[in-house]
C-alpha positions as CSV (number, residue, x, y, z in Angstrom):
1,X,-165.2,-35.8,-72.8
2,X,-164.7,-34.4,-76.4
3,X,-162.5,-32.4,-74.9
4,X,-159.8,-34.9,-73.7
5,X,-156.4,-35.0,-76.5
6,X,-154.1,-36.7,-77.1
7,X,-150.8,-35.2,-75.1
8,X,-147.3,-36.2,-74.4
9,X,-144.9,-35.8,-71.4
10,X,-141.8,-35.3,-72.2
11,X,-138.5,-37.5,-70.5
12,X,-136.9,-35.4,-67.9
13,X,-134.7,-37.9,-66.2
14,X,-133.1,-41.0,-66.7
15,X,-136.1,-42.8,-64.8
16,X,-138.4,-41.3,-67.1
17,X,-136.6,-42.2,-70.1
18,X,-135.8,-45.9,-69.1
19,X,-139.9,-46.3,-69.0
20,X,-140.3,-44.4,-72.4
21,X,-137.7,-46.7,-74.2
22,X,-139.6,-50.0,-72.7
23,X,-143.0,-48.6,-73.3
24,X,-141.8,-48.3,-77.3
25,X,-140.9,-51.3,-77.0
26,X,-144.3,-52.6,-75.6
27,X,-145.9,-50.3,-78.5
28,X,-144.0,-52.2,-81.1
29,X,-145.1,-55.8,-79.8
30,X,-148.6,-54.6,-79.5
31,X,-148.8,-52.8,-82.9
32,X,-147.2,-56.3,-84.2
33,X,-149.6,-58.4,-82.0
34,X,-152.9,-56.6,-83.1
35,X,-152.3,-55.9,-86.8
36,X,-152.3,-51.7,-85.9
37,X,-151.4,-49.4,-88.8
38,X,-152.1,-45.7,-89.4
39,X,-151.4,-43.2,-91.4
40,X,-148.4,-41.2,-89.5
41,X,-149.5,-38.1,-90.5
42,X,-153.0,-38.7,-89.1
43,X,-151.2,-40.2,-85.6
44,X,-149.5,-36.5,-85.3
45,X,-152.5,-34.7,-86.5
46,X,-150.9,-33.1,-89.4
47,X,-153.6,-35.0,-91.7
48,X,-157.3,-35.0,-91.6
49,X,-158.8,-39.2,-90.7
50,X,-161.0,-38.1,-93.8
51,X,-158.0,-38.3,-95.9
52,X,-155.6,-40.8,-94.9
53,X,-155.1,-43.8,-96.9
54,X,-154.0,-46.7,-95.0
55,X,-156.8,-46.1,-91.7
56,X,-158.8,-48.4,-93.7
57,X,-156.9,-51.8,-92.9
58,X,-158.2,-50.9,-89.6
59,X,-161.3,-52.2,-89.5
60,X,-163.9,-53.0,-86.8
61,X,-162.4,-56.1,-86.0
62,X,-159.0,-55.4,-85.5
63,X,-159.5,-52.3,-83.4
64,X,-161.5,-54.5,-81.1
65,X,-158.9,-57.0,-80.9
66,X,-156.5,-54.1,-80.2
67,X,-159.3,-53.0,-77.6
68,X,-159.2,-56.4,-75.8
69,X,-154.8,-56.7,-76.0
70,X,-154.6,-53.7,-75.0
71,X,-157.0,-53.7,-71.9
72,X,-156.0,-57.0,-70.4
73,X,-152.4,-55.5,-70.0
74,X,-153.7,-52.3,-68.8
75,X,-155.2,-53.9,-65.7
76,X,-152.1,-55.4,-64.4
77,X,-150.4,-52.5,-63.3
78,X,-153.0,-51.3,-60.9
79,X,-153.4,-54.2,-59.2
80,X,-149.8,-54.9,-58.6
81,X,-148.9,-51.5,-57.8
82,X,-152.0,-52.3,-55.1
83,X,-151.0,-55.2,-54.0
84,X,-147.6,-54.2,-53.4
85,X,-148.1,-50.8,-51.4
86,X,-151.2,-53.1,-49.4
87,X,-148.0,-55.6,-48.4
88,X,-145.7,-52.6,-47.9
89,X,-148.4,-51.0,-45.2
90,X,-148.7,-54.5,-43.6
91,X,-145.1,-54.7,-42.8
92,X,-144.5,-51.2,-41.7
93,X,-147.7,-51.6,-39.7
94,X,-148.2,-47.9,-41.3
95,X,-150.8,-46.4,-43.2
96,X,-150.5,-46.1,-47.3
97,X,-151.8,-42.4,-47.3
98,X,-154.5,-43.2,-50.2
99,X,-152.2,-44.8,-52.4
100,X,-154.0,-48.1,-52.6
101,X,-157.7,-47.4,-53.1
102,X,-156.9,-45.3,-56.2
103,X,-154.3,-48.2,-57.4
104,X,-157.0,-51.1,-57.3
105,X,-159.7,-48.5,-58.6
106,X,-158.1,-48.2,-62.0
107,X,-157.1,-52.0,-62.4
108,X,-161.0,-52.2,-61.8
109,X,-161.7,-49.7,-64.0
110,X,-159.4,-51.4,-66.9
111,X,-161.3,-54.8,-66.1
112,X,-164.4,-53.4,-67.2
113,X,-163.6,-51.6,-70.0
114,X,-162.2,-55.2,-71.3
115,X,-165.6,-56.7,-70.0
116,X,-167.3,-54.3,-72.0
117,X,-165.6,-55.1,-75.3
118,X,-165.4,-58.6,-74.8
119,X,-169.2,-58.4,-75.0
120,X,-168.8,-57.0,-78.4
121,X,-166.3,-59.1,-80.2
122,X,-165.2,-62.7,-78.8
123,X,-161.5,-63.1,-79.4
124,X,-159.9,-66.1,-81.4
125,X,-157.6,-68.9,-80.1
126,X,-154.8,-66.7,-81.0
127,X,-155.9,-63.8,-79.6
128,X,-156.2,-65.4,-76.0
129,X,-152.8,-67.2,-76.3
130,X,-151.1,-63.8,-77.1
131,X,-152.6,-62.5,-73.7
132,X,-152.0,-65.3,-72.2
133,X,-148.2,-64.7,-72.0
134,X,-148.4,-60.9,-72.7
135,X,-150.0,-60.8,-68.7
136,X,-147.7,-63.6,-67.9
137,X,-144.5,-62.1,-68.6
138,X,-146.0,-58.3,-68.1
139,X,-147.3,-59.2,-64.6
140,X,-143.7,-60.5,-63.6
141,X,-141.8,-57.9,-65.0
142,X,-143.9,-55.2,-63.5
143,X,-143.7,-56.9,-60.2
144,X,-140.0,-56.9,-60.2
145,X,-139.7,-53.4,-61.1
146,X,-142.3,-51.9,-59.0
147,X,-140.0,-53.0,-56.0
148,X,-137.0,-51.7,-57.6
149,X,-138.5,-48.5,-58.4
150,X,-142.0,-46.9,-58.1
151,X,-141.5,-44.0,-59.5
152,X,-140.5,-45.4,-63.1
153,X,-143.4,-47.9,-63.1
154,X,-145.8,-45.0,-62.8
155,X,-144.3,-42.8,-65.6
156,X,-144.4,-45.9,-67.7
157,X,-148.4,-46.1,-66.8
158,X,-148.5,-42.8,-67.6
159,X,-147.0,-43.5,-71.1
160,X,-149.0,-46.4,-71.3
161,X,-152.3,-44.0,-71.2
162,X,-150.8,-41.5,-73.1
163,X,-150.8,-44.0,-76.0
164,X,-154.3,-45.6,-75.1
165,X,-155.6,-42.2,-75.5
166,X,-154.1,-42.0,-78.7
167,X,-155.9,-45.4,-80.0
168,X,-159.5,-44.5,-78.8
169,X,-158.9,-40.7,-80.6
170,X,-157.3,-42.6,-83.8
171,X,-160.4,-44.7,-83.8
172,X,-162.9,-41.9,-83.2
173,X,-161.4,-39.6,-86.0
174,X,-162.0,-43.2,-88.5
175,X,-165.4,-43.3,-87.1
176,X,-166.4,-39.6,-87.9
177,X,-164.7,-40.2,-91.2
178,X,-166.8,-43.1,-92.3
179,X,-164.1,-46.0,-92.3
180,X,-166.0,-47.8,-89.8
181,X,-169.5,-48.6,-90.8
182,X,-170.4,-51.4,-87.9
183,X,-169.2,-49.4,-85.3
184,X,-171.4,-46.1,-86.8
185,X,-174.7,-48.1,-86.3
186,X,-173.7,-50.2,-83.0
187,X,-175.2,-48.9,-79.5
188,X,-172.8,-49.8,-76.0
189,X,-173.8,-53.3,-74.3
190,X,-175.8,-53.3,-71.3
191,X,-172.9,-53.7,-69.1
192,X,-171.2,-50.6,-70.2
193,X,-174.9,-48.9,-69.9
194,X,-175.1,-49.7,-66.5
195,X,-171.4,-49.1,-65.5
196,X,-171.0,-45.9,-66.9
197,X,-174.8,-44.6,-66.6
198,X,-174.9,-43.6,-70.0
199,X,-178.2,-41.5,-70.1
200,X,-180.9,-42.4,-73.1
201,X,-179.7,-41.4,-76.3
202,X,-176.0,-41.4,-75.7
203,X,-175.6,-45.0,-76.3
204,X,-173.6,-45.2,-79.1
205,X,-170.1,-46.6,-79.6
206,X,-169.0,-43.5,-80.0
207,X,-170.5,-42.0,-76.9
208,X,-168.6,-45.4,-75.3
209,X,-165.4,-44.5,-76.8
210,X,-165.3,-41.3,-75.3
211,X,-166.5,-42.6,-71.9
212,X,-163.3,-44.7,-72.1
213,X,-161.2,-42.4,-74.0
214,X,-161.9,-40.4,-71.0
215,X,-161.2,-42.9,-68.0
216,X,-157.7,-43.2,-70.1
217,X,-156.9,-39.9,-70.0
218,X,-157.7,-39.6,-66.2
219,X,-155.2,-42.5,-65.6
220,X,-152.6,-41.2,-67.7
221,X,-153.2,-38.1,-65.8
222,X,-152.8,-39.8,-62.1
223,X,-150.0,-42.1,-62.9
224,X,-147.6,-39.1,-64.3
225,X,-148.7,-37.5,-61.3
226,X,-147.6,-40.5,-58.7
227,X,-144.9,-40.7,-60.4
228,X,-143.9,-36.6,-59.5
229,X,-144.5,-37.5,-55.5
230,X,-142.0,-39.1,-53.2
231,X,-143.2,-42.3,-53.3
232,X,-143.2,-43.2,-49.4
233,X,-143.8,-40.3,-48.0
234,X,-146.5,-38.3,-50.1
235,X,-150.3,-38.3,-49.6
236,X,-153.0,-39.4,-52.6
237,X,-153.7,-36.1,-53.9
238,X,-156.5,-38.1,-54.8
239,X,-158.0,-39.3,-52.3
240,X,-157.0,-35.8,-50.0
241,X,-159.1,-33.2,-49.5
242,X,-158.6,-29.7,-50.5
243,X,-159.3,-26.2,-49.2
244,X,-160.6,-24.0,-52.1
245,X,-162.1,-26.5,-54.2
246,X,-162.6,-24.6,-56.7
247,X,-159.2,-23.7,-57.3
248,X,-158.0,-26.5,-60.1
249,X,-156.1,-29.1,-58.4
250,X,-156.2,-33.0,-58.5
251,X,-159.5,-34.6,-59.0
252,X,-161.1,-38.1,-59.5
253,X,-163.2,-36.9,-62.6
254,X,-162.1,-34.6,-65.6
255,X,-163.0,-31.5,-64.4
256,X,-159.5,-30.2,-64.2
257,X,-157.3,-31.7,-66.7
258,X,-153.9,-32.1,-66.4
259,X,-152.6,-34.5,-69.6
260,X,-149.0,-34.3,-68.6
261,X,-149.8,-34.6,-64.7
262,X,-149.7,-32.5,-61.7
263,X,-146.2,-31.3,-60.6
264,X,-145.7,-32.3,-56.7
265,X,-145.8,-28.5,-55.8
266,X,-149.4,-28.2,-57.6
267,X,-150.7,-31.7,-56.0
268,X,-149.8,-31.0,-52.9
């Protein structure tokens, strides 16, 4: 787990970059909607956490409340995407070839890492209105452009991850620097404990951050790679069985690590 990074695909086509332009445009409401600042430098590791100047007005608080906006969006697009391809089979009367299982495991997933948090930190008034029409209007717009094209709405998941992996690094690197002194001497709730099987003695929130750091990066990993297959046609690679397992290929934990996704030659 310490050592997922922070990585970035980069726009090949004009599906890819319509879902990078809306996802900066998510990033801006959410940085707006949760208070976020960092040091730029720090956000493109060109500057130690140690040194930075304004990771301070980050504190405890308002990462959690970033924590809790940012994981009750999260867990929308899995359980549309789910939804939709479980509809899709029904009217074919064909088989999904794995698609759905995985889909509805990260929406499950996301759920409890909000779970988890929201047994840290109880959000305001404000807080819950803000997600209250964020899921609104992101649930409807995903929706409508899942049908309209699959392959873009995975890429923008993948971005999505790319740039939760990038808030849970951002908040470990101000916890190893000392900026966050609550979070240094807090142990993980008994319902992350339990979900995650933390073993005795890694039960910190920084051994919790890193478990979900981790289940980030893993669906930033199989979203970019979804969004590589033909979206009809193509097996789970995730859900498929291989032939040398021990060649790296597509996984379900982060033994093989593949930030940026696997191309469809590779998955398949």
């Amino acid at each position: 787990m310490e050592e997922v990074a922070v990585a970035h695909r980069n726009a090949k086509s004009t599906s890819d970059y319509v879902a990078l332009s809306l996802l900066r445009m998510m990033r801006w409401g959410m940085d707006l909607a949760t208070g976020y600042k960092h040091d730029k430098a720090v956000a493109k590791g060109q500057k130690d956490a140690k040194d930075a100047k304004s990771t301070s007005s980050m504190t405890e608080h308002k990462w959690l409340m970033r924590f809790v906006f940012l994981e009750s969006v999260a867990g929308v697009p899995g359980m549309v995407a789910g939804m939709l391809r479980h509809l899709h089979s029904l009217r074919r009367m064909k088989r999904d070839n794995g698609w759905i299982e995985t889909l509805l495991e990260e929406s499950y997933n996301e759920r409890m890492h909000l779970l988890t948090f929201l047994k840290i930190a109880e959000p305001g008034w404000f807080m819950r209105l803000m997600v209250l029409g964020a899921q609104g209007v992101f649930f409807n717009g995903f929706f409508v452009c899942y049908l309209l094209s699959p392959r873009t709405c995975h890429r923008f998941v993948g971005y999505l991850e790319e740039e939760a992996v990038i808030t849970y690094t951002r908040t470990i690197q101000d916890l190893d620097a000392g900026k966050l002194p609550m979070f240094a001497k807090m142990q993980a709730p008994d319902i992350a404990v339990k979900y995650w099987n933390m073993p005795e003695g890694s039960r910190s929130m920084r051994d919790l951050l890193l478990y979900i750091r981790a289940d980030e990066s893993k669906h930033r990993e199989v979203n970019h790679t979804l969004g590589n297959l033909d979206q009809k046609n193509d097996p789970n690679p995730y859900a498929s069985k291989f032939e040398d397992e021990s060649r790296p290929h597509p996984v379900k934990d982060i033994k093989f690590q593949r930030p940026q996704g696997w191309e469809r030659d590779e998955a398949l």
